[in-house]
Steps between C-alpha positions, in 0.01 A plus 500: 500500500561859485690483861723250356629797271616730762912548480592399864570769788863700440732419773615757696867662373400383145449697207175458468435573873712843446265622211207391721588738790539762251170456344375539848711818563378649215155402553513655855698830384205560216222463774689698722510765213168488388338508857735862517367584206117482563555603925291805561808738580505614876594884624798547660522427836682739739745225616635455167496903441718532851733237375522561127443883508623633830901487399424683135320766683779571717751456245334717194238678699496827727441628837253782521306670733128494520324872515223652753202261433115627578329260711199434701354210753306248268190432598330148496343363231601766230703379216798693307587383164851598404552543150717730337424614110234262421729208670290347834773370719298393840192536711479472835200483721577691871412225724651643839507859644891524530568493115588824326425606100784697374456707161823587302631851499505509102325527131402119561308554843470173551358351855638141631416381884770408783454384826599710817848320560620603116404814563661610805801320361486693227373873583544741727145462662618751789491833291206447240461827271246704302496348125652739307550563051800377365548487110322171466202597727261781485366725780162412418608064518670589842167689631304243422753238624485710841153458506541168475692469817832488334782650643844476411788280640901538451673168381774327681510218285750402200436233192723320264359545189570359172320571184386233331574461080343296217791251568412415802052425480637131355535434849123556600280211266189678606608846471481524952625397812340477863588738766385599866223727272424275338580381143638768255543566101822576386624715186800604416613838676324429777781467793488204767537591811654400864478651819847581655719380668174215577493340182188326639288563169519543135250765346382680213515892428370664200751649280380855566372457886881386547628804305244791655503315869895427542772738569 
């Protein structure tokens, strides 16, 4: 019968047995490719950013200073959307009473939540002042920001900050990666970001937030 056909088993260290196991190897390299292949591609995690991004930043990026930020105690249950020319980067719903919304001093004017502990690390909260024009906000934006509750709150914080080019978006398959504010888009010019001398976190800034905020 057809069983009787079958060439026997190759022994092991024989030709035949060599091909065999590379049959296999192939077999299991091609799966292994196609599986990659059709994988729905995952954002970034902030692991491999720390590990993969952190010693570029330092080595090609800057230190800057952050400017005078306005800011205000959140309140619960409202949400701020931060998105910067047509771009929506986050939103976060308050869900506590200690979290603060911050809106940037520039063109941009974007608003992005922190908790309390960020920022008294990160602002004088002693000394807050009057909101005040500056060449990227109007009298009329700071009145109304005033009315708002706003007031405004010097910096004591620096970022590295490297700006991001065309060369480098290979590295994101799905165009983002996750941070503590959640996930964010990136495009080239915008700069990622690191609190110093922490480290603890890699972020996004907008290209012009970074330029207008930064000194």
């Amino acid at each position: 019968d057809d069983m009787g056909m079958q060439p026997p088993p190759a022994k092991a260290g024989s030709l035949e047995h060599f091909v065999a196991f590379q049959h296999l190897v192939l077999c299991a390299v091609q799966s292994v490719e196609e599986k990659m292949r059709t994988a729905e591609p995952m954002d970034r995690t902030q692991e491999e950013m720390h590990r993969e991004w952190m010693p570029l930043i330092r080595e090609y990026g800057q230190l800057v200073k952050k400017s005078a930020v306005a800011a205000r105690p959140a309140m619960v249950g409202e949400t701020i959307t931060t998105a910067v020319d047509g771009v929506k980067y986050t939103e976060v719903t308050v869900e506590d009473h200690f979290s603060w919304v911050l809106r940037a001093m520039s063109s941009t004017g974007e608003r992005y939540v922190v908790s309390q502990e960020v920022f008294q690390r990160d602002y004088d909260d002693t000394s807050p002042e009057l909101v005040h024009s500056t060449a990227y906000v109007s009298a009329e934006q700071c009145e109304d920001l005033m009315l708002e509750g706003f007031r405004l709150f010097r910096s004591r914080h620096f970022l590295w900050a490297y700006m991001l080019q065309d060369t480098d978006l290979w590295y994101f398959p799905t165009g983002r990666f996750e941070t503590q504010f959640g996930v964010l888009p990136v495009r080239a010019g915008d700069y990622l970001a690191a609190h110093f001398p922490s480290e603890s976190d890699i972020f996004l800034v907008p290209k012009r937030s970074m330029e207008q905020t930064c000194e």
